[in-house]
N, C-alpha and C positions, 0 to 999 in steps of 0.2 A: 345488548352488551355495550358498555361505554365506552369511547375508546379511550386511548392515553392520552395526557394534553399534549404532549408535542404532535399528537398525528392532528388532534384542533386545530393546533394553533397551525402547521402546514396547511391545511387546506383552507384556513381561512386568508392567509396569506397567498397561498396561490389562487385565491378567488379575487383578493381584488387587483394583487399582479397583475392574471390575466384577463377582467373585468374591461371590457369595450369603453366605460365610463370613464377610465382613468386617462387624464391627460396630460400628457408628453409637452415638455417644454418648448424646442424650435426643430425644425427639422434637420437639423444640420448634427452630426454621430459627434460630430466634437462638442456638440452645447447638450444635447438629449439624453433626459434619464432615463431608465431604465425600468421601471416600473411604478409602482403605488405608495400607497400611506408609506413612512418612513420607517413607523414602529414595526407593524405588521412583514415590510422586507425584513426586518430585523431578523425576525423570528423565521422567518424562512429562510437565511443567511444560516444562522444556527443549527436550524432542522440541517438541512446540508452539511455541516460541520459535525455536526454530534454524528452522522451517517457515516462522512468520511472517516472518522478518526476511529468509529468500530470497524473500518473495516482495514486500516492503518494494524488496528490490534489483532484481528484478524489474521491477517498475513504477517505479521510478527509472528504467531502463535504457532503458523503453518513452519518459517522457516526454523523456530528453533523447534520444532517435531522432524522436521527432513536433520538437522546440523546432528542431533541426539541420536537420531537413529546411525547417524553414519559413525558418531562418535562407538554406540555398542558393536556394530559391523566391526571397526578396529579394534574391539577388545574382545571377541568372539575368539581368532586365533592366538592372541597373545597367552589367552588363558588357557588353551588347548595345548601351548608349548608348553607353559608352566609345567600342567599338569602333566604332560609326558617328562619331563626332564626332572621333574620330583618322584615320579614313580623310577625310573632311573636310579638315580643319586637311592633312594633305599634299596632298589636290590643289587647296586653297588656296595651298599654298606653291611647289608647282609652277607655279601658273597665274601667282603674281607674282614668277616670279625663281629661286623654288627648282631644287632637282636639274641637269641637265644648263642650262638655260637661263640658272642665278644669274650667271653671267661677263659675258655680252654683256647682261640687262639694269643692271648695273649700268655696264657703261663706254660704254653707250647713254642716261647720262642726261645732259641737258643740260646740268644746270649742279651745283655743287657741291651747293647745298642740296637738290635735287631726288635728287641723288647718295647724301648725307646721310641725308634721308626714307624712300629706299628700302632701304638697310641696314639703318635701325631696324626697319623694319617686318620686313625678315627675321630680326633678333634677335626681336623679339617673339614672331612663327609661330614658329620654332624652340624657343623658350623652351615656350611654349604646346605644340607639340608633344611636347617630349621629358618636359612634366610629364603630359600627357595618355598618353602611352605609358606613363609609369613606375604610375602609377595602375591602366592596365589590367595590368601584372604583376604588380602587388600583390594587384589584384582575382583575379586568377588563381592566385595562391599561396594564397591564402585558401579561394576554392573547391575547390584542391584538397586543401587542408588539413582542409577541411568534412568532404569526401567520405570522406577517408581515417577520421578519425573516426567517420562514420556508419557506415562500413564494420565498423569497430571496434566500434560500440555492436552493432551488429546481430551479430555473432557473439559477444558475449561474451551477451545476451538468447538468441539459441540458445541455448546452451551451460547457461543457467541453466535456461531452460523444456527441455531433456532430461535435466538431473540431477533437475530438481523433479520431472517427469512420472516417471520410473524408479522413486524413492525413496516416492511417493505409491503405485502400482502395488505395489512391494513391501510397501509396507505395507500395505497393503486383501487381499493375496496371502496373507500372515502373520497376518491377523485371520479371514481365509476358515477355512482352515485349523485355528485354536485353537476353544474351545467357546464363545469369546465375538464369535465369528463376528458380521456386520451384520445385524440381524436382520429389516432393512428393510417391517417394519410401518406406520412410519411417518417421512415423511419432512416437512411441513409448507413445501414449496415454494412456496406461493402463497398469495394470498387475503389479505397482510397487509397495510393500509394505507400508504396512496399514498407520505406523507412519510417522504422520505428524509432519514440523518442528517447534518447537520453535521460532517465531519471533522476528528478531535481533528490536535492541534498533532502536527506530525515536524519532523524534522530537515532541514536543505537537501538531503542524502542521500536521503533519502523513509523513515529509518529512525526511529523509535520512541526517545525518550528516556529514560532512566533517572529515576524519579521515585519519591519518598517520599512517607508518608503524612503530608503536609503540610499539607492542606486542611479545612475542618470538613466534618462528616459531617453533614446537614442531617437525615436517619430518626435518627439516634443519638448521643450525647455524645462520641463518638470522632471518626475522623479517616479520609480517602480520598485516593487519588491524586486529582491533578488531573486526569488522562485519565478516573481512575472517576468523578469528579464531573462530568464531560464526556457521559460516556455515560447517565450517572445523570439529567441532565437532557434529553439528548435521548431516551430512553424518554420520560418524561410530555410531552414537546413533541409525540409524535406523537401522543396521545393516552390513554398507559397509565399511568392513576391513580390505579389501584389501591394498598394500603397497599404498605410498602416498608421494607426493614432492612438496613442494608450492613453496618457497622462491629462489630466482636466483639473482648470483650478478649483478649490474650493469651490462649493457653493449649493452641491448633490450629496445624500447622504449614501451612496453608493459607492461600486468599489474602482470607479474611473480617479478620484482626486486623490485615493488611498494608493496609487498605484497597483492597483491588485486588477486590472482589466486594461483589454485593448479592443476596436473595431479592426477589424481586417478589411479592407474593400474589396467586391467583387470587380471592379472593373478595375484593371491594372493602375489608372492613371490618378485615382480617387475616389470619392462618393459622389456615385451620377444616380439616374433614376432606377425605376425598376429592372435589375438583371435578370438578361434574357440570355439564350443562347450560352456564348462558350462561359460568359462570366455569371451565370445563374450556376452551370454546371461547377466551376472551380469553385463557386461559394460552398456548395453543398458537400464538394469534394472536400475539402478544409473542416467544415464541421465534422464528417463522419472521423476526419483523423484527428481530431482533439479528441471523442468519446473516445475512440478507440487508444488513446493514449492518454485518457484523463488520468487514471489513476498514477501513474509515473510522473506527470507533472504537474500533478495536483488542481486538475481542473475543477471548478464550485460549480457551474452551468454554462451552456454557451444559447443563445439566441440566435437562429437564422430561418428566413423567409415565414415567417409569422408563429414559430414552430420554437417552445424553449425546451431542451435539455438540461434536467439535476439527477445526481447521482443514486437520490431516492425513487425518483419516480419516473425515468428516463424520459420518454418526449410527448410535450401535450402542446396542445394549440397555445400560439399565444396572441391574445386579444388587445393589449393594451395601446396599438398603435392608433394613430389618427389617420390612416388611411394615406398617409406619407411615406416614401421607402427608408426614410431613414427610421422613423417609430413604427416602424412595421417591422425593420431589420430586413427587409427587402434586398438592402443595395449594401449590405454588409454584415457578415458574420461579428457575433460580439463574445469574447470569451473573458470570464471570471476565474482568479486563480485563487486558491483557499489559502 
């Protein structure tokens, strides 16, 4: 069976990403790129992006199924009062006059005015009733206009969660397969502190806005997305204060000169060599809370201790370093913001 080109063009991308051959500029996290061929990141930039933004649609589709159902919850009783209070209002108007009875109590009334008095009062209940009726068919048109929509929401959520499920399955199928297979060593699931991130600004859609490196870059004389500056600060709001470098001039087609990435260092004071001991551990600890906070602030991948995370294919080895901590990603976590 063939697969799709985007699942291609990913794993040909993450082969030469993660491909031992590829070679890394200096070793220094403020001059070092980040991977391979230019084009090929491209296309695995993408792959990520078209991944996140299903799944952007995704949980849009979730919260207006949760907002609609709650919208029917609140018309459930409204309709039930209607409908008692219209059944009311006619065997009120039956009891004075109404239905089969309206003829003989009205030429049963004594006298004109009293004749009078009781007419009005049938225009009224009438009145009263037929707005009370028209109300509960409105309310009825709506619930079932609710329903058909939720109906709607819910299979088009299928339909997203078994393309997304397929598409992820082929891919992990396709990386099984190549030599840069999951080498699942390590995965860093747990253990990361409490605080959860602040989610960066979306669209009324639930999708991700188009932003430029617009903002000051607060590590360096350059410039950040607003969502990187978002993410940027909540890293050190949970606690990870260690030194920090985002912004890079020109001269990478990566997402350090776009403002869209930062190096975190493991060792408080900079980028030293291989972390060992308390500042191996706080690197690893920081990567598991970006995964675990990716989606809220829009994380693309993060790289640490030869090991990269993306949101399609979670963590696989990563090969492209030269045996340096800085292109190994040894002596600092690297995060991508979409």
């Amino acid at each position: 069976m063939s697969r799709p080109p985007w699942i291609v063009a990913a794993v040909t991308a993450l082969a030469i990403l993660l491909t031992p051959t590829v070679v890394l500029g200096t070793a220094s996290p403020a001059n070092a790129s980040e991977g391979g061929d230019p084009a090929l990141i491209k296309k695995l930039d993408e792959t990520n992006r078209a991944y996140i933004d299903a799944q952007n649609a995704l949980a849009a589709s979730l919260q207006r199924q949760k907002d609609l159902d709650a919208q029917q919850a609140a018309l459930e009783p409204k309709y039930a009062k209607l409908r008692e209070e219209t059944q009311s209002i006619s065997v009120a108007a039956y009891q004075n006059g109404g239905g089969l009875r309206s003829a003989a109590t009205l030429l049963s009334s004594g006298t004109p005015g009293v004749f009078a008095d009781r007419v009005s009062t049938l225009e009224v209940i009438a009145r009263g009733n037929a707005d009370q009726l028209r109300q509960v068919g409105v309310l009825r048109d709506e619930l079932g206009r609710t329903k058909a929509t939720i109906d709607a929401e819910v299979a088009k959520q299928q339909a997203s969660m078994a393309v997304m499920t397929k598409q992820k399955a082929e891919l992990e199928k396709a990386l099984a397969e190549s030599k840069n297979a999951v080498d699942g060593s390590t995965t860093w699931s747990g253990g990361t502190p409490s605080k959860t991130a602040e989610p960066a600004p979306r669209r009324a859609d639930g999708s991700w806005p188009t932003e430029s490196c617009s903002t000051d870059d607060p590590t360096t004389k350059g410039c950040l997305t607003p969502r990187t500056l978002h993410a940027l600060q909540q890293v050190q709001k949970a606690g990870f204060t260690h030194f920090v470098s985002c912004w890079r001039p020109p001269g990478e087609p990566y997402e350090h000169p776009k403002g869209r990435a930062c190096d975190f260092a493991a060792d408080a004071k900079g980028f030293g060599g291989v972390a060992t001991g308390a500042s191996k551990e706080y690197g690893t600890q920081l990567a598991a809370w970006l995964i675990k906070n990716a989606t809220a602030l829009g994380v693309m991948y993060v790289i640490w201790f030869k090991q990269i995370w993306t949101p399609a294919g979670g963590w696989h080895a990563y090969y492209s370093g030269q045996g340096d901590p800085s292109s190994d990603h040894t002596n600092h976590v690297h995060m991508s913001i979409y």
